[in-house]
C-alpha positions, 0 to 999 in steps of 0.5 A: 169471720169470712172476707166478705166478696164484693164484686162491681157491676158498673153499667155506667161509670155513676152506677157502681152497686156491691154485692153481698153473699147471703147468710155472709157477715158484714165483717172484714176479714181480720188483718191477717187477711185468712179465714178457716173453714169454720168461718165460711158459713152458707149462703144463697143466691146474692143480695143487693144492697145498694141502690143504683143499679139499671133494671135487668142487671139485678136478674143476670147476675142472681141467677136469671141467666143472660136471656133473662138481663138481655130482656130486662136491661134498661133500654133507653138508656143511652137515649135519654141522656143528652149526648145521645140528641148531640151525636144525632144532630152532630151526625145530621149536620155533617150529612147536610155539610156533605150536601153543601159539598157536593152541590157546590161541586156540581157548581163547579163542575158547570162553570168549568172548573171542575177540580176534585184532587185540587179542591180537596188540597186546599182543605188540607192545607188550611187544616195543616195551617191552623191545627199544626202551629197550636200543636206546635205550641201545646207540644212544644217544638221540640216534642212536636219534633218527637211526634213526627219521628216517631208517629209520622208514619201512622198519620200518613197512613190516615192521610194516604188512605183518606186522600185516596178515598176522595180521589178514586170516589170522584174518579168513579164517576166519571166513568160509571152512573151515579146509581151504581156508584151510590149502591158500591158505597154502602161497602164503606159500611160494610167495611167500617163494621168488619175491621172494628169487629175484627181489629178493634174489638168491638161487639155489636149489639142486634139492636145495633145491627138491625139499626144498621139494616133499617138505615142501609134499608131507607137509602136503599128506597132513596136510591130507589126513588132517584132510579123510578124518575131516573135521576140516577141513570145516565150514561157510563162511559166504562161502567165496569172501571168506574164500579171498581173505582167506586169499589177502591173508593170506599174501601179507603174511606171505610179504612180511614174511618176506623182508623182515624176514630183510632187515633184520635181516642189516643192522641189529642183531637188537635194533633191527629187533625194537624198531622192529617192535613200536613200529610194530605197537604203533602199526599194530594199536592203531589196527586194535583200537580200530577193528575189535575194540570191540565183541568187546571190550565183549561178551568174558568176563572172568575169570581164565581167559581173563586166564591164556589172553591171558598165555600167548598173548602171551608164546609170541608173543613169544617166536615174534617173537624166534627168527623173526629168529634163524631168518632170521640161520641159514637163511632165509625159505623154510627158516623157512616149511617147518619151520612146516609140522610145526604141525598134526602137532604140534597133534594132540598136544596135543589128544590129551588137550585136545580128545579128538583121534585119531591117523589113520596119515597124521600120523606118516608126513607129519611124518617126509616133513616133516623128511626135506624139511627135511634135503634142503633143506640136502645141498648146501649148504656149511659156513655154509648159507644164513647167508651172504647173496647181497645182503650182497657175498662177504664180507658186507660189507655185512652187520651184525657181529652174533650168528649172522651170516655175517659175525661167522663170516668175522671170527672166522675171521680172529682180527680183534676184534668186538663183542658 
């Protein structure tokens, strides 16, 4: 009798439904693995014989057309599950990380010390002394001395440009108001969305792209806020040199994203982390020693502002080791629009610290933020954005390691993986 075709639609790694040509046997083809055209009999359109399989997937592959899945797809699907309420509050955490960040920076700023190079340096060398030595350990010494002569180059890549993102962002504004600085960041978006579509493969869905908008949408009433009470404004000492350095700014930023969702799908979370901090350590200390010496010289010491470079340095740290967790789940884009929330939760905290008020648009941009954010991922299946296009179908080409897709596929399959 005919071999019977038996084709896989996997919407998630658990949902594996086969299907069976109508009119066809259930027999397999003899060992000799050939059939003649008697054997070939007739058949309609194909049968679904297992259950498992996500409501809408049923109508594109029997005949109902693309227009036809894309309707009945599950949405939801991604939504309902737990990692989904991980990645958002993981995205609202590191928003509220950035605002201790900033706040503590304007501290300093009062107290005179202000520092931008220097403080980001620290953060840098306390990621290089705690994720360098347990590479060192899990590798091996001279693996590790492997790593560096073979891939030194692509982690002080990420470095440079996440070193030079932070630089040229602070740089900014110094130079232009704060308005026209938060308006150029949203390129970081912009550019994040480009090279992922065009370097790495990844296809946005419209819900993804409208869930973008909607979150570009509420910042944009944010900033319209601060504008109407002129909380933004200011004077700008060289607005046009400080728009373009907003402008370097987050094109670096956008750059390291991407490039650092990259390799830590690839490379283990520790060594992409440890090789980070041990190229920036070495990048920003130059730029400190260069560009800060004489801030340094005439900053205020005391231990005020030694509690503010404290406090800094570990909520940056602590911003450095969820980002790449954050990239592992979701992805570059996703992590940049949950950032978005930052001004709404910058106003908080300077309700009671800086004598802030409440205009009507922050509640209302915050909620437009968080609806984009859950748009984002309607149509997306059970993994989400997890699963990485440029990792293969089974992210083979992938890294086993915490919060993958692929360490989900393997489990799946009861195989053994290591922690």
């Amino acid at each position: 009798m005919a071999s019977t075709k038996v084709s896989e639609i996997q919407e998630s790694y658990s949902d594996v439904t086969h299907v069976i040509p109508k009119g066809a046997e259930h027999n397999v083809a003899s060992s000799s693995g050939h059939c003649t055209d008697d054997d070939v009999q007739e058949h309609g359109r194909p049968e679904f014989i297992a259950l498992g399989l996500h409501p809408g997937a049923e109508a594109a592959v029997s005949g109902g057309g693309m227009k036809q899945g894309f309707w009945n797809r599950e949405w939801f699907a991604y939504v309902k599950t737990k990692e989904f309420w991980i990645v958002l509050v993981l995205g609202q955490v590191l928003s509220i990380t950035l605002t201790g960040e900033n706040t503590l920076s304007s501290l300093l700023a009062q107290d005179g010390a202000s520092l931008p190079a220097f403080q980001t340096f620290l953060n840098y060398v306390l990621m290089n002394l705690v994720f360098t030595p347990y590479t060192i350990h899990r590798h091996g010494f001279k693996k590790f001395l492997g790593l560096l002569f073979r891939d030194s180059w692509r982690y002080f890549i990420l470095a440079f440009v996440d070193v030079e993102g932070n630089y040229f962002t602070v740089l900014a504004y110094r130079y232009t108001t704060i308005l026209s600085a938060q308006l150029i960041n949203f390129w970081a978006i912009v550019v994040v969305v480009v090279i992922s579509f065009l370097l790495m493969k990844v296809r946005y869905r419209p819900t993804q792209i409208l869930g973008i908008l909607i979150c570009v949408g509420g910042m944009g009433l944010l900033i319209a806020s601060d504008h109407i009470t002129g909380a933004n404004g200011g004077y700008a000492p060289d607005q046009l040199k400080g728009d373009l350095f907003a402008l370097l700014g987050a094109s670096f930023y956008g750059l390291s994203n991407v490039y650092d969702e990259y390799l830590v799908s690839k490379r283990p979370f520790y060594e992409v982390i440890g090789q980070m901090g041990f190229w920036g350590m070495l990048i920003n200390g130059v730029q400190s020693a260069i560009f800060d010496r004489s801030s340094f010289r005439n900053a205020v010491w005391n231990n005020t502002t030694g509690g503010y470079l404290a406090g800094f340095t570990l909520l940056l740290f602590l911003f450095y080791i969820l980002a790449p967790l954050t990239f592992r789940l979701s992805s570059a884009a996703f992590f940049n629009i949950s950032l978005l929330t930052a001004n709404f939760w910058g106003l908080i905290i300077g309700l009671k610290l800086f004598g802030l008020t409440v205009h009507w648009m922050y509640p209302l941009a915050f909620c437009l933020i968080i609806v984009g954010l859950v748009i984002y991922f309607l149509m997306e299946g059970r993994m989400g954005e997890a699963k990485k296009p440029w990792l293969g179908e089974e992210q083979e080409q992938g890294v086993d390691g915490f919060a993958t897709a692929r360490r989900k596929i393997e489990q799946s399959r009861g195989r053994n993986t290591q922690v």
